[in-house]
Structure formats: structure tokens, C-alpha cells
N, C-alpha and C positions, 0 to 999 in steps of 0.2 A: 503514645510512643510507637514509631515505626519499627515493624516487625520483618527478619531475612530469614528464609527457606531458602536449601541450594538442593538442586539435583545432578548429578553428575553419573550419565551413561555408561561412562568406562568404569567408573569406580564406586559407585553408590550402590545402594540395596534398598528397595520398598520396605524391608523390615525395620529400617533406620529411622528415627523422625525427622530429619532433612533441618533441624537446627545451626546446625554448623557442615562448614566446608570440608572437615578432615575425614576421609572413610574410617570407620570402624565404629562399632556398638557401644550405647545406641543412640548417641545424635545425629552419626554420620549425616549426609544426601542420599535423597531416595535416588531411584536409578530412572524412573518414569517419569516426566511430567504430569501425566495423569493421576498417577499416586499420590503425587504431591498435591494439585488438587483438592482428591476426593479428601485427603485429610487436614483440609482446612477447617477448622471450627465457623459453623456458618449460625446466626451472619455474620459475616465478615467486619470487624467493628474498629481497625484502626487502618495503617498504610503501612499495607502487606505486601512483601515484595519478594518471589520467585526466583531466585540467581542462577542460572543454567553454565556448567562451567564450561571451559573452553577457550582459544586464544584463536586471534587470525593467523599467526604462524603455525597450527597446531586445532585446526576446525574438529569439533567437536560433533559428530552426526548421532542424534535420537531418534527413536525408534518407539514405536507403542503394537501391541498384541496384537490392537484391531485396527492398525493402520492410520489409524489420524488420532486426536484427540480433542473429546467434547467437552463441551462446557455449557449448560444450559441448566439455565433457572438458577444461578449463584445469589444470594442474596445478601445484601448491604446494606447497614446503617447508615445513616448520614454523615454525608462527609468521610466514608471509609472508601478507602478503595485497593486494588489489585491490580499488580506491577508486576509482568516477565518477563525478563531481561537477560542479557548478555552479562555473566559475573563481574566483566572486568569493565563493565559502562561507567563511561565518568560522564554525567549529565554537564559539569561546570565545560570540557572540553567541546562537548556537543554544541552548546548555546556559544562560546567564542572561537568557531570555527576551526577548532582541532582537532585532531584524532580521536574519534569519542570513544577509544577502547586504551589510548594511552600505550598505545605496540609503537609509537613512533612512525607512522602514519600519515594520509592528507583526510581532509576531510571529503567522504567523497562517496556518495550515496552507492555505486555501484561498484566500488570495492568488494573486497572478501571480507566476512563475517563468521564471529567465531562460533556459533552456534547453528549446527543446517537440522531445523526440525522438521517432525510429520504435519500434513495437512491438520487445519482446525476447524471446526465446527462450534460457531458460538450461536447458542440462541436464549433471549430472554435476560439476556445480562448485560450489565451495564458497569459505570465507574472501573474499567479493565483498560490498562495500556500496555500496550508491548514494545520493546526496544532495544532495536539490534540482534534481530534475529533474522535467519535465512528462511523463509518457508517451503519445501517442496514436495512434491507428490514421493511417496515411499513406494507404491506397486502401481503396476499400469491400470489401478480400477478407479485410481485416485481421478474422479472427473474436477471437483471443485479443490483449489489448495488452501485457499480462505475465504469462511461462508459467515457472514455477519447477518444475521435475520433474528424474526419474530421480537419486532423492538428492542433492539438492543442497540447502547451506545459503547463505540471501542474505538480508540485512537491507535495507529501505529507511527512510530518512529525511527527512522534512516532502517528500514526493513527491508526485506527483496523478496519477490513472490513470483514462482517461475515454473513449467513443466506442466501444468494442467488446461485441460481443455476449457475452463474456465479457471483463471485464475485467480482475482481476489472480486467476490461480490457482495453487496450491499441490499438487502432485499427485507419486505415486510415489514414496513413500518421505520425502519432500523437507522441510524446515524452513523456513521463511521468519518476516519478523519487523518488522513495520508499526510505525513509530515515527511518529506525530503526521501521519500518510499524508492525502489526499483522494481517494476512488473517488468517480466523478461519471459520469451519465450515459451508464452501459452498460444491458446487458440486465438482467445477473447482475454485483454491484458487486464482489463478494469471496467466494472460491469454493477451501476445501480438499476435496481426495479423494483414494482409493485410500493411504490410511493417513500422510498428512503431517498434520505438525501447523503451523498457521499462529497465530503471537500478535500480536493488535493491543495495542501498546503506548500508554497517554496519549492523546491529544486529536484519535483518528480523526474523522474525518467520509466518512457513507457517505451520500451525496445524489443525488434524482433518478436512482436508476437502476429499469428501467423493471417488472421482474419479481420480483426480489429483490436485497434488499442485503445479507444474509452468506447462506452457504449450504456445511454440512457433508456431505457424503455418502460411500460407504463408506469406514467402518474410518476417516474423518477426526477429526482434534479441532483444535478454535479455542480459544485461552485469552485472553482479554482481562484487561488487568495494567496500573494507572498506569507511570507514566514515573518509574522510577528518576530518574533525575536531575531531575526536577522532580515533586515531589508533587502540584502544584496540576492537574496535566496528568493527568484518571485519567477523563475523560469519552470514551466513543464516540458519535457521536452520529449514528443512524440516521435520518433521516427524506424527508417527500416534500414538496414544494410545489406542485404541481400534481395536478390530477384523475385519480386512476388507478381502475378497477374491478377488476384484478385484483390485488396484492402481499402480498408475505410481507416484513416487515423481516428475520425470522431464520429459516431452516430447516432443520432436521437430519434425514437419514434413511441408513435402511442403517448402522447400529450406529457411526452417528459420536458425537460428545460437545462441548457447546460448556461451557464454565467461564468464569463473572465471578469472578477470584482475592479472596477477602479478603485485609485488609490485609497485605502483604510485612512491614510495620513495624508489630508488632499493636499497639502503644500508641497510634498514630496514625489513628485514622479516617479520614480524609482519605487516605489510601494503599491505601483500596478501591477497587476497580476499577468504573465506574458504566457501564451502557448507556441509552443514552435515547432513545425512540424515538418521532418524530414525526410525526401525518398536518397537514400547516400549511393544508389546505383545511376549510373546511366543509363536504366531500362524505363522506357513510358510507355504503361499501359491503360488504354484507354477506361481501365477498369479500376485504375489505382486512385482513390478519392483523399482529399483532407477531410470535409467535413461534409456529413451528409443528413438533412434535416426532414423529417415527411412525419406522415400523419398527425397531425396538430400540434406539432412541438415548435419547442423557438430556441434558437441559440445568438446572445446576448453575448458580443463583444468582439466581433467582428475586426476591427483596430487596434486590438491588442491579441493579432495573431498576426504571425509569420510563417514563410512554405522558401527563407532562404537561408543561409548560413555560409560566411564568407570563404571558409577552408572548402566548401562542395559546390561543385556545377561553377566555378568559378565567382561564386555570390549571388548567383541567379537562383530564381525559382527554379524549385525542384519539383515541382506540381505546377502542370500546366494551370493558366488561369480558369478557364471553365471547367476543371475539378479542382477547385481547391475548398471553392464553400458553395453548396448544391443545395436549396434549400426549396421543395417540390410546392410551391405555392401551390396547385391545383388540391394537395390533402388538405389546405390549411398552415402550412409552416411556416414560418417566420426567420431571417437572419437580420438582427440589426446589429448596427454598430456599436 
């Protein structure tokens, strides 16, 4: 039987058990996320689900003592898992392209979200999904805003991850798995290493972030894949709006591998996986790269990327051709199609 926890910042208390949505003693919502958490009975043995309150007309911003909140080493029976979510998430609207909070709404990855939480730290845990939440840095110490490592597997869903100098990375073994996500306005927007592999699923958007927007390094791989459950959702869409002199949209080094899957469903074209990568300035700098490939890596898909878009540059490339896919054969690197 699936089991709801609600937390609510404005009106909750850590002394409550976080049972029911109503403030007051003693089921109310705890006021922490982290609270709520620690007082899981572990292991965690059914489909447990976190409900953070909050509306998009009426965002809801959390906060924790130590500045972000951990989660490492959470432990799970089979087939149990843990869900934090937005209270008002309608999963049925999310899957046929409605407003998945039900505010009356588009469906539309980089919209506002009812819930803007603190940085996370997950390490060691797995069977964890998050959905429809805002992630961002709480004080300027915040370097990472979402840290997936030391084997762990965690999916997120129409989520947005913004303001840190590293923004959301995948590291140490670890799986993670970007469903219709928005990385906005970090350093480094979306960042696998030390041999995880991270897959941006459907209708990413990787915008304004300040150095690069994906980036593989050792032993990592990224696989970019439409959205099962909606075909029409098979775009990531990398680009900048403002004047930058130095960015890389894609970057792979130290024997990572990034992959644009072909069709999952081969009769269906429309079920390839598409990267699209944008400068929406009229500034060329000869510093400004799409995709750039060196020491032993390979990036796999070359033909199912684009550097145009018909509303910018008048449909023309927005990346000269000799930086659009850089691939330093002399390390060893590879771009095929």
C-alpha cells in the first residue's frame, strides 16, 4: 500500500509526523525536508511518497539549517521506493501533455514550479524519483545544486536546476536519468564523471549556462533518448541568449562517450532522439563551440544534431561550420554519425 508524507515550510513543524496535509498536532507536515527524511522507517518497504506543498501561482521556497539536504545510504527492499514531489503533481496530466500541476497551465518544462528547494546531495541510494521541483543554490557556498554519486540510481522529472557553479552531476559509479528536466544558468549546466552514466530523456532544455552545457569526463557516458511515453518529446535543446566569448554546448574528454539514441521504435522516425544547439545572439566568437570531442572519447550521433532554428539567424546556422563538432583526432577521438 503506497504511503504520503507532506512537508510544508510555511506551516509545518519537525515535531509533527508529516502524515497529513493539515498543520497542527500531531500529524500535521514537518516543516524540513530533511526531517521528513530522517524519519522514515528504513528500509523503506513500500511506495513512499514526500509531498512538498506549494502552488505555481504561490511558490513555495525550503530551506534546511545546513544549507542543502543529504541523503546517503537510504536503504530499500525490493521493489520499494521514494517519491519527492510537488503536492499538487498529477502524474496522469504529465504523461498526456497537460499541466502537470493542474494550475491551468501548458505543459512546459521551463515554466514556474511550485516548490524552489535547497541544493541535494545524494549518495548511495537508489529507487528515489523526484518531480516537479525547482532546485537551487540557498547561499553563495552552494558549488554543486544536484550531486548524484557513490552508486546511486535517481531519476528526475520536468525539474529545473539553476545557480551553481556546477549544476546537476552524475558521478562515481552512479545512474541518473533526466525526464523533460531544465538546467539554467550555472557554470557547467549538466556534468557526468568517473564512469556513471547519465540519460537525458525528451524535451531537456539546457539554457544560459555560463561555460558549458553538457559535459562528459572520465570513463562517463550520456545517452540522449525521446520520451517513451510521449514521442513528440525527443528534443534537448542546448542553447545561449546572451553574449558569451568563451562556451562549449557539448564536451567530452578523458574516454567518456556521449550517444543521440536512434529510433527505440525503428518504424517511427519521430522516436530519434534530436540535440539542438543554439547561439540566439548575433555575436561569433571564434571561441564559441557546439561540440567538442578530445582525449579518447567518441560522440555518437552526429545526424541527429542541429546548430539551426528557423525563428534565429533567419534559419541559418548559428555556429559556424568548423565549430560546430570539433573532434581532436590527434588524442584519439572520434565523432561519427
Amino acid at each position: 500500500m503506497a504511503i504520503d508524507y507532506y512537508v510544508d515550510y510555511d506551516s509545518g513543524d519537525d515535531a509533527w509526523d508529516g502524515t497529513t496535509s493539515t498543520p497542527g498536532a500531531p500529524s500535521g507536515p514537518k516543516q524540513h525536508i530533511s526531517a521528513m527524511i530522517e524519519a522514515l522507517a528504513e528500509p523503506i518497504d513500500d511506495e513512499v511518497t514526500i509531498n512538498l506543498a506549494g502552488t505555481v501561482a504561490t511558490p513555495e521556497t525550503y530551506l534546511e539549517t545546513s544549507g542543502k539536504v543529504n541523503m546517503n545510504s537510504l536503504n530499500f527492499e525490493m521493489d520499494a521506493t521514494l517519491t519527492i514531489q510537488a503536492e499538487t503533481w498529477n502524474q496522469s496530466n504529465y504523461e498526456s501533455d497537460d499541466d502537470p500541476y493542474n494550475e491551468g497551465g501548458s505543459w512546459d518544462p521551463t515554466a514556474g514550479k511550485p516548490c524552489i528547494v535547497p541544493p541535494f546531495s545524494i549518495k548511495d541510494t537508489r529507487n528515489l524519483t523526484f518531480k516537479g521541483l525547482d532546485f537551487r543554490k540557498s547561499d553563495d557556498n552552494d558549488m554543486m545544486i544536484v550531486s548524484v554519486s557513490n552508486q546511486s540510481d535517481v531519476a528526475f522529472h520536468y525539474c529545473a536546476i539553476s545557480q551553481g557553479k556546477w549544476g546537476f552531476v552524475v558521478s562515481y559509479l552512479s545512474n541518473a536519468y533526466a525526464y523533460n528536466c531544465y538546467f539554467y544558468h550555472n557554470d557547467l549546466g549538466v556534468s557526468a564523471a568517473y564512469r556513471s552514466i547519465l540519460s537525458l530523456i525528451g524535451a531537456n532544455y539546457v539554457a544560459d549556462n555560463l561555460r558549458v552545457g553538457v559535459t562528459a569526463f572520465q570513463s562517463a557516458t550520456i545517452v540522449f533518448q525521446a520520451w517513451r511515453n510521449d514521442s513528440l518529446k525527443y528534443i534537448t535543446d542546448i542553447r545561449t541568449t546572451t553574449e558569451i566569448l568563451k562556451y562549449t554546448a557539448i564536451h567530452l574528454k578523458m574516454n567518456s562517450s556521449i550517444d543521440i539514441e536512434d529510433a527505440w521504435f525503428v518504424e517511427d522516425d519521430i522516436d530519434i532522439a534530436h540535440v539542438r544547439i543554439i547561439n540566439e545572439t548575433a555575436f561569433r566568437s571564434k571561441q564559441y563551440f557546439g561540440i567538442v570531442v578530445e582525449s579518447q572519447s567518441i560522440f555518437s550521433g552526429a545526424e541527429n544534431t542541429s546548430f539551426a532554428e528557423a525563428t534565429v539567424n533567419d534559419g541559418n546556422d548559428t555556429i559556424p561550420t568548423g565549430q560546430q563538432i570539433v573532434a581532436k583526432t590527434e588524442e584519439g577521438a572520434i565523432a561519427i554519425s
